[in-house]
Each structure stands twice: as C-alpha cells, then as structure tokens.
N, C-alpha and C positions, 0 to 999 in steps of 0.2 A: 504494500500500500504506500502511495507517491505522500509523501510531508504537505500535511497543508497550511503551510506556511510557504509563502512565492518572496518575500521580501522582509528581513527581521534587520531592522538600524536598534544598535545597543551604543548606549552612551555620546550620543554624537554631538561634535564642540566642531564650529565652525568661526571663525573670526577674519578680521578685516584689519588691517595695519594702517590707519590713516594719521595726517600730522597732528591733531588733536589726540592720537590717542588708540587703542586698539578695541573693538568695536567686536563688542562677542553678541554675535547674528543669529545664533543657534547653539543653545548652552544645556548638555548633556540629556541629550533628546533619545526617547525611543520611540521607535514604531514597527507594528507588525502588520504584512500584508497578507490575507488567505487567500488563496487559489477562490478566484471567480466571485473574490468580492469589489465590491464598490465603498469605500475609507475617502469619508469628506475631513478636509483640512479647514479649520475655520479661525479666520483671527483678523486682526484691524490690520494694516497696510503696518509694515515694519515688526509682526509679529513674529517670523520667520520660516513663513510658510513656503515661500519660492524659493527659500535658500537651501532649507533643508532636500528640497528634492533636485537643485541644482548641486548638490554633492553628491548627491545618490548616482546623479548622471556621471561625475567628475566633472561636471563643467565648472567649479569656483578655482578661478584663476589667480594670483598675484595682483593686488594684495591681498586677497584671501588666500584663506588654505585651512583644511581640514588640519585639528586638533589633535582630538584624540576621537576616539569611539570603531565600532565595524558595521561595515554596511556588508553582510549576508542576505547573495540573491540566490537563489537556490543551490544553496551550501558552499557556496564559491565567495570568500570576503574580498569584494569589490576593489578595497586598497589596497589588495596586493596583487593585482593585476599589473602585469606590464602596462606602455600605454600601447601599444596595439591591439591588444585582447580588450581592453575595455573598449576600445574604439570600435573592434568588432562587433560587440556585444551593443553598445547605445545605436541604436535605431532599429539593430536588428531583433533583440529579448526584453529591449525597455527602450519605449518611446518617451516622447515630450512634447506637448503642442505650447507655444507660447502666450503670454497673453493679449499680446497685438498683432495679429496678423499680420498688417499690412508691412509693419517693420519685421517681422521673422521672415515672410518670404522675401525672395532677391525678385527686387522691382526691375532687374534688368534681365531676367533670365523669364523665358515663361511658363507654363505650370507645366507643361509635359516635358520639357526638357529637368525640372525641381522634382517629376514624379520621377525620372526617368534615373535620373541621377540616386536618389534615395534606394530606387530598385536593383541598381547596376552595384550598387556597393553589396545590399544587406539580403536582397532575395538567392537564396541556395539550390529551390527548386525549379529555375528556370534553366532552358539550354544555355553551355558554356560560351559561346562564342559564335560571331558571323550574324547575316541575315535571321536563322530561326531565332538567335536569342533578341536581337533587335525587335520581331515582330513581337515577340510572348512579352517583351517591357513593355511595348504601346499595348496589348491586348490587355495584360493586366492596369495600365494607366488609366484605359477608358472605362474598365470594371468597377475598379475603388471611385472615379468619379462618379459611376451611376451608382456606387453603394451609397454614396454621402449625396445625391442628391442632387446633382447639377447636371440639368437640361442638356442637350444636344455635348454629352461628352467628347465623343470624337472631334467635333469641330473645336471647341473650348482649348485643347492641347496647345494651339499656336498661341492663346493668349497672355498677355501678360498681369500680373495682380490687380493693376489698378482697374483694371478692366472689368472688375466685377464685385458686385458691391462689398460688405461689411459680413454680412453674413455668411455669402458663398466665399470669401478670402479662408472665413472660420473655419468652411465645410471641407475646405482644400487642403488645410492644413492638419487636419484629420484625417484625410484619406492617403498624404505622405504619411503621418506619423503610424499608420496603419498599414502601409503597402507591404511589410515584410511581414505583417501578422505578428508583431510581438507580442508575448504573454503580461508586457505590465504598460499599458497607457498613463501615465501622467498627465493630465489637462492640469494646466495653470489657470486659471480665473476663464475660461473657455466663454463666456458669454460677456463679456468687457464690452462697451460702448455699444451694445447691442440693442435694440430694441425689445419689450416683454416679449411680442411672438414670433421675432426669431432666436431669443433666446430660449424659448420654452420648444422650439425645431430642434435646435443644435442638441441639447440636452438629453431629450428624448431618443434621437443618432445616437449621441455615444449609448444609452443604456440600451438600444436593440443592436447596437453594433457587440455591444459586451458580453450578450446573449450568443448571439449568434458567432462569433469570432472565441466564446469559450476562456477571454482573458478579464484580467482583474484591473481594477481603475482607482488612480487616486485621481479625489476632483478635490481641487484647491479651491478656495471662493472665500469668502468674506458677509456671502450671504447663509443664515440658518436655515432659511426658508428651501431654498434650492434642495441645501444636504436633507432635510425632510424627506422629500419627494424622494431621492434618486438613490440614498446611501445608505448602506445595511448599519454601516458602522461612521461613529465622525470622533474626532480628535481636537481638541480647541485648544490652540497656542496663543503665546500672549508673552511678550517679551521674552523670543527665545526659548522658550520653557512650554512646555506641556502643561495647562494648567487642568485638564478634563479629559476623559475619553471613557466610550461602552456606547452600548446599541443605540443607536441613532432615533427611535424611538423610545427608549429608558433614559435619555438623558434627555432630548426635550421636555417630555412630563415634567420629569422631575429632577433638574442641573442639580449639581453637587458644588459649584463654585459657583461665586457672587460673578464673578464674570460671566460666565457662560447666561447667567439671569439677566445679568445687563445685555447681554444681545437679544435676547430673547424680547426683553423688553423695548426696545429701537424696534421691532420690526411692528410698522403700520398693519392694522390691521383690519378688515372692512367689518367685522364684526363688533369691534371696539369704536368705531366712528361717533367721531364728538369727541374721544377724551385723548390729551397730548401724550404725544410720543415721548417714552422715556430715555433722554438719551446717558449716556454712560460719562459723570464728570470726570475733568481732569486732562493727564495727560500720557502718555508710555514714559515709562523712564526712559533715562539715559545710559545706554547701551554701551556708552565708553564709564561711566560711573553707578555701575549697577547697585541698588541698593543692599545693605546685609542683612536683609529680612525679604517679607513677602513681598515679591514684585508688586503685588495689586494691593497694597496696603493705604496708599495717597488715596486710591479713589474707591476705596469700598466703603460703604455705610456703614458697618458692619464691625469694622475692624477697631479692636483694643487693644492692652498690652501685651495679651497672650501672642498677638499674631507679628510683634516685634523681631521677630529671626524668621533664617529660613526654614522653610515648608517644603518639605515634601508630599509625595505621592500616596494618599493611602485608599484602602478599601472603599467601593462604595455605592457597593452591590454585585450583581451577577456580571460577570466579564466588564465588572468599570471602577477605576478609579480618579480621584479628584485631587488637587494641591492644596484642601482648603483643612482647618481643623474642627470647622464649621458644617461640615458636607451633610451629616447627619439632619442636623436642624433644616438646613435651607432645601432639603428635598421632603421632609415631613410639610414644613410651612408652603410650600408648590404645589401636594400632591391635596392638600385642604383646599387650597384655592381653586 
C-alpha cells in the first residue's frame, strides 16, 4: 500500500538578507500533503504563504535561502537534490501556477510555443525525437487547451498572452502547469484581479481537473470563503508561522485561534446584511524584529499576561491543531453562537 502522504515540509525556516536586517518569511513551518487532497493556505498578504511553496519548488533565490527544515516529496528530501534533478522534477511531479498571469507568461513568446516548451522539457510519454514527436507536442497542446476551456484551441496556439483576456491568460496557465500531468499542482492566489464569475470558472477547472487528472492541490488565497467550497483541509499562516490547521469544515464552525475568527469575521456576508464588517485591528509585525511572544498578541482582544511568550502548537480536536492557549474556549464560544 502507496504512503499517503504526496508532500511532508518538517520544520521549514526561510529568510531574506536585506540592508535593514534579515527578514524571517517563513519561521519553522510544517505541512502535510495526502495523495488526492485539496490543502487551502490562508493568510493576509506577507503571511508567508507564496514563500513557503516557492521553497518547496527551490525557487527562493539570493537573498533568500532556505534555513533549516526538509521538504519530503515522496520520500525523496527535496534539498538534497542536485540542481538538475530538482529541475527535472519542478514542472514535471510539482507544478506552480502564478499569481499574475499576464507577468508569468512570456508576453513575447506565444502560448503554443510556452505549451510547447513546458512539454519538450517534462513530458516522458511522448515520441523521442523528429516530426512524430513535434506533432504529439501540438496534439497534446490543443488537448490541455480544450481541457481548460479555451475556444477554437488549434487556432489560439499562434497567439500571444495579451491576446486574451484575464481569465483565459489564468486558464492557460493551468493547462502549462498541467501539460506533464504532475501529481502536486500549487495554485498561488489562482483567481487574483479576476472577476466573481470567472473566478468561481477557474476554481471549479482546477477541482474537476483534480478529479479527473487523480492529483493533489494546494490552493493559496487569502480568501476563507473560496477554501470552504473547494478544500478538504486548510492551514492559516500569519506571520511566518502556522497559526491553525484541520478539516476545513471543523475549523470554520469552530476556529481555535483568535485569528483564524478574525477572518472569519471580515468576510461580508449576504445573510448578515445591515451589520459592519468586522475587520481585524492593527498590524503584522515586523518580520526583521519579531516579537518574543505571541505573534498575534498586539491585535487580539483576547490577549493577557498568560499569552506574553511564545506559543506553540497544540491539540484541538480530531486531525487539528491551533497556536492559541485559548483554543478550547474560543471554539466552545463559536460552536454556541
């Protein structure tokens, strides 16, 4: 029986060397990925949610660089890979879709030559070389565009990005990030500048894409509402740090951190109409002057002397735990409400 576990990050420290200071992005992080789940990433812009998976790729460059920690993708720890073997491995066993399109694809190049490219590298089951293998690139080029949606695919191949709106750039950039059938997709913020119903298209793609292609998805986002709908499981970062994570349904009911409550609370709701949005005071700390206690201690209501040092991770329920010492309380006081 195959490990179902597809992606285990133990202890991951990522940092930044800037002149002000060094700049810890992601401070002793874990995550687990299961074969054929969907794991939403949730957290305010600067919590380090793009970063953490921009190591998993190898992509944090000078001046970043990975700390300390292991990224184990199917039993294989990721940093200690040659860089050719990883370079093998990224796009062809772990994709990445960006969160701007229009800047991730090359505006000079146009999409069948950016499919074509993606294919020529990481697909294994196409003919070797010549004519057959040039036709089977364009034959699967025009496939993954009709998988994702875009009209008159064969024609579309000569186009270049700008050529097509916001959305269809989105759809294209999934159907590269998917042309070798990897078993782990990462979307970063996948519906960015998008409007409701082509966000609520794209979305919907990747989760019958994820069915039917048999792989596992982290969706990044910033929104709770989104990971509701789409995610078995969700994880909510907040200054570098894990502050929450369990069934995506068992933590919306009923959050075990004041934070996770505070999003919760910000999201508009047509049900609640008439009464203001509660938004979340304050502000993230300072990532080069990290606090020596609870990162979320300036802006929780909540917080006393107890919660003066650091917090850790504890129990807080069936497959979840929370960073709070409060967890207990603020999910009996949710599950009343």
């Amino acid at each position: 029986m195959s490990d179902p576990i597809l992606l285990e990050v133990r202890g991951l420290r990522t940092v930044f060397d800037t002149r002000a200071g060094q700049v810890c992005a992601v401070d002793g992080v874990d995550v687990t990925v299961q074969r054929g789940e969907c794991l939403g990433i949730v957290g305010e812009s600067g919590s380090g949610k793009s970063v953490t998976f921009a190591s998993v790729m190898g992509l944090v460059r000078p001046p970043g660089r990975i700390e300390a920690g292991e990224i184990i993708f199917e039993g294989t720890d990721l940093r200690k890979l040659p860089p050719r073997q990883m370079q093998a491995l990224r796009g062809r066993d772990i994709a990445m879709t960006m969160q701007d399109a229009l800047t991730a694809l090359n505006p000079a190049l146009t999409i069948g030559l950016q499919l074509a490219e993606m294919l020529d590298a990481h697909a294994d089951d196409l003919p070797r070389r010549g004519a057959a293998r040039r036709q089977a690139i364009r034959e699967r080029s025009v496939h993954m565009l009709d998988l994702v949606g875009i009209p008159s695919a064969g024609d579309r191949l000569g186009q270049y990005p700008h050529e097509f709106s916001g959305g269809m750039r989105q759809r294209i950039m999934i159907a590269i990030a998917l042309a070798s059938k990897p078993r782990l997709l990462i979307a970063d913020e996948p519906t960015t500048a998008l409007d409701v119903t082509i966000q609520a298209q794209v979305l919907e793609l990747i989760s019958n894409l994820r069915t039917e292609l048999g792989m596992s998805v982290v969706l990044i986002t910033h929104d709770l509402g989104v990971v509701a709908e789409h995610c078995d499981r969700v994880m909510v970062m907040y200054a570098g740090q894990v502050v929450e994570e369990g069934p995506t349904d068992s933590v919306i009911r009923a959050p075990g951190h004041p934070y996770t409550r505070g999003l919760l609370a910000s999201i508009p709701r047509a049900a609640l109409r008439g009464q203001p949005i509660r938004p979340i005071q304050g502000q993230v700390p300072d990532l080069i002057d990290l606090p020596p206690q609870c990162r979320f201690l300036d802006r929780c209501p909540h917080a006393d002397k107890d919660c003066r040092h650091l917090i850790d991770m504890h129990p807080a329920g069936p497959g979840r735990r929370a960073r709070c010492i409060r967890t207990e309380l603020f999910q009996t006081e949710r599950a009343k409400a």
